[in-house]
C-alpha positions, 0 to 999 in steps of 0.5 A, spaced: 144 541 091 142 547 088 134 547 088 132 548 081 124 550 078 122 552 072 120 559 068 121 564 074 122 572 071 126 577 075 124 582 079 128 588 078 130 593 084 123 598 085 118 593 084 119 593 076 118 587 073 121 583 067 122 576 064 129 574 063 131 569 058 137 564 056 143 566 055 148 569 060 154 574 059 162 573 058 168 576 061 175 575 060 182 579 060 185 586 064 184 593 065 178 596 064 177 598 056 173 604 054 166 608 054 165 615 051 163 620 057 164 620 064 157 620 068 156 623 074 153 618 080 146 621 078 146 620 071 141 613 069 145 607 066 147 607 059 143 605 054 149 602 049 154 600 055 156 592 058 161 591 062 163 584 061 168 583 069 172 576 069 176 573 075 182 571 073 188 569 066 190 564 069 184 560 066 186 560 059 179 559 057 177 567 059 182 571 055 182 565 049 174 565 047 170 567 053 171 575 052 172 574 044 166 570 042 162 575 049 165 581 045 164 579 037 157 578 038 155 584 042 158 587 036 153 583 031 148 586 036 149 593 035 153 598 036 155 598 044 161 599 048 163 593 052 167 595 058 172 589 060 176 587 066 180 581 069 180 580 076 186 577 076 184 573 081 183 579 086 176 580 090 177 587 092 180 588 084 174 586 082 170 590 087 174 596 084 172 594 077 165 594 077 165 601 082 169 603 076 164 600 070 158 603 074 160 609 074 163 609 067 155 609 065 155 601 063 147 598 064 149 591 066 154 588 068 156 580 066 160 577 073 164 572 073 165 573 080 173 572 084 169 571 090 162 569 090 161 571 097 164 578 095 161 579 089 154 579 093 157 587 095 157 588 087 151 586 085 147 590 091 150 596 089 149 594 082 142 594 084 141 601 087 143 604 080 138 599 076 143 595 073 142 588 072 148 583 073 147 576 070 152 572 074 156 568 068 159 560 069 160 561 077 154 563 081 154 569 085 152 567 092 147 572 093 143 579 091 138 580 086 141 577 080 138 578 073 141 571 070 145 566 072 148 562 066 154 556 066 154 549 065 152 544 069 157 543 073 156 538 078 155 533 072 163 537 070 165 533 077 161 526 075 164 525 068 171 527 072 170 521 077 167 517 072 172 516 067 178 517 073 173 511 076 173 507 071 180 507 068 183 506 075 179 499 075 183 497 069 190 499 072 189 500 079 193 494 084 191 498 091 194 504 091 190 510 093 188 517 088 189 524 090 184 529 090 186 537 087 179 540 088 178 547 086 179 554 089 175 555 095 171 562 092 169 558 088 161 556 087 162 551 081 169 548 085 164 545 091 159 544 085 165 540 081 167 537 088 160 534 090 159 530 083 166 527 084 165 524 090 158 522 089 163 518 085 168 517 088 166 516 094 162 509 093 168 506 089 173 503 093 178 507 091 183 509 096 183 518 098 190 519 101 189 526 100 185 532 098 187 539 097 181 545 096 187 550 090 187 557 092 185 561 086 186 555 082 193 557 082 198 551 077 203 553 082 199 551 089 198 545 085 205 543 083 207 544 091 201 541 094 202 534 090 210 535 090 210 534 098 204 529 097 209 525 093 214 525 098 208 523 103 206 517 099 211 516 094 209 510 089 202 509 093 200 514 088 196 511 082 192 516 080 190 524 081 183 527 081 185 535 078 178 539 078 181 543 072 187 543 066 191 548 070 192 544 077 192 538 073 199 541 069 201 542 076 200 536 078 203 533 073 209 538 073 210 536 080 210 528 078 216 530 072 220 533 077 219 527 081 221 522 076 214 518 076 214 514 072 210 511 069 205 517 070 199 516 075 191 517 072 190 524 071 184 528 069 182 536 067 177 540 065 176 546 060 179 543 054 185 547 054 190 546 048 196 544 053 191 539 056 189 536 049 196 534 047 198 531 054 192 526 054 195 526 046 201 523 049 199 520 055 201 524 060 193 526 062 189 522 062 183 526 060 179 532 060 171 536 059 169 540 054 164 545 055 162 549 049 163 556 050 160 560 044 153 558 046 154 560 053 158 567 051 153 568 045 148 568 050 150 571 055 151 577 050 144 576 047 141 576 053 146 582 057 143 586 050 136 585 052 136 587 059 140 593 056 134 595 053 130 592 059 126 587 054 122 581 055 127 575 056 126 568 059 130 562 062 128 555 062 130 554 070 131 557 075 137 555 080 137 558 088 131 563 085 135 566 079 133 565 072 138 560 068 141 556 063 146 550 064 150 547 058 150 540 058 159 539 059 162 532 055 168 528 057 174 528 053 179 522 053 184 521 046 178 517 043 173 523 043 178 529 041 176 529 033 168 529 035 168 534 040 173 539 040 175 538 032 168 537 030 166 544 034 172 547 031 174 549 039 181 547 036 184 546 029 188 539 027 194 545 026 192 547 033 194 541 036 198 536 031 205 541 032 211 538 030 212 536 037 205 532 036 206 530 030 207 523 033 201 522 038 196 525 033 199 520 028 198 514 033 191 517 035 188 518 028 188 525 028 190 529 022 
């Protein structure tokens, strides 16, 4: 487990020192957007240019909120450029992208990295030029990171296994569970991984298989848990997915299968396709984790460093200043007190005609 202290300020390269402060930044969606001039590779960094780099779109929570809210607050802040890239799931893509931001002047850079491991090449060569990198939702694995903002993701794997646990106990007649673990680049995936089997493991339930999904690929998934099912047939009572997106495919492949009735199936981030499948039963359910005050924060705290201003974190995680926001669980009974009441998603958004029935029954609307 990650080893967390209090108060600890940033050190930036060349001895000078600063405080760094809550919040972190958000990245999400495609190419590289744009910034006046090109400077040379001698020039200082900007002093009105963020670069905001997300790692991929097949997370609909990055293009759907992270870089909206991320780029709606810089733009209340001030008149800065902020220079926007998605990965797309690409580690060299991203390597390419953020050479790209620095060159193009950007003062900081947000990453939200493919690879943790990989980005560690990022953040040394974001060093050298004096920039400072806040690590946002997933945790660089390495370099001198300014500030690391996320949710408190082992805590995102215990709510999973907790409420899967405890539904399985209601029905479960002795068959086993799957596991569809997240990407293996992915730092928050082995954090998301260890908090579900601190659950899991003690509870008696029975782990036919488990599958770490590539690039948190639905597609991967869905062919993962297809030949399970054609392995373990009807033993399957129940499916540990890491996120929405394995958890459609994995529920995809048991359509197709004719499973019926459908497994306990879990998620993550709160996705409207997600909210509406635990609507009718088809997921069982998923974790909110707001993302207006991490993408705010990470703004305020990305435009703070740009003028190399004091700023403060209330931890610290593996040396780097942090915040973590707390995630909550989301099952057909608490939708209207998370989602609705923060007004993540509308009741149109949601009770579509193709919904109109399970929101009725569920008391939505």
């Amino acid at each position: 487990m990650s080893r967390i202290r209090h108060d600890r300020p940033w050190r930036r390269p060349g001895g000078r020192r600063t405080a760094v402060a809550a919040a972190v930044v958000l990245v999400a969606a495609a190419l590289l957007s744009a910034c006046t001039g090109t400077p040379t590779e001698n020039d200082p960094p900007s002093d009105d240019t963020i670069a905001l780099l997300l790692p991929d779109a097949k997370t609909a929570r990055y293009e759907t909120f992270d870089r909206p809210l991320f780029e709606a607050r810089v733009a209340e802040l001030g008149d800065y450029d902020v220079l926007y890239a998605n990965a797309d799931q690409d580690a060299a893509k991203q390597q390419q992208q953020a050479e790209s931001a620095l060159t193009s002047g950007a003062g900081v850079l947000v990453l939200d990295p493919v690879d943790a491991n990989a980005a560690v090449s990022i953040v040394s060569t974001a060093n050298a030029k004096g920039v400072p990198v806040i690590s946002y939702d997933r945790l660089i694995a390495g370099g001198d990171l300014a500030y690391y903002i996320s949710f408190d993701n082992e805590k995102v794997g215990v709510l999973q296994a907790q409420a899967f646990v405890d539904a399985m106990r209601a029905t479960d007649d002795g068959s086993g569970i799957l596991m569809v673990n997240g990407s293996p680049t992915d730092s928050n995936a082995a954090l998301f991984k260890q908090g579900a089997h601190s659950i899991i493991d003690d509870s008696g339930l029975r782990v036919l298989a488990e599958y770490d999904t590539p690039g948190w690929s639905p597609e991967k998934a869905q062919e993962w848990v297809s030949g399970q099912i054609a392995q373990h047939g009807d033993a399957i009572a129940g499916v540990y997915a890491a996120n929405d997106a394995t958890a459609g495919g994995a529920i995809a492949a048991l359509r197709v299968a004719n499973v019926d009735p459908l497994p306990i199936v879990t998620g993550q981030d709160a996705e409207l396709s997600a909210i509406q499948r635990i609507l009718t039963g088809d997921q069982y359910m998923t974790v909110y984790k707001a993302i207006k005050p991490q993408a705010e924060l990470a703004a305020e705290v990305a435009v703070k460093l740009l003028h190399g201003e004091e700023v403060t974190a209330p931890l610290e995680i593996e040396g780097t200043p942090a915040t973590l926001l707390d995630p909550v669980a989301v099952t057909i009974d608490e939708i209207m007190d998370t989602v609705v009441a923060d007004g993540f998603w509308s009741v149109d958004d949601i009770c579509t005609p193709a919904y109109a029935d399970a929101c009725q029954a569920a008391g939505i609307g």
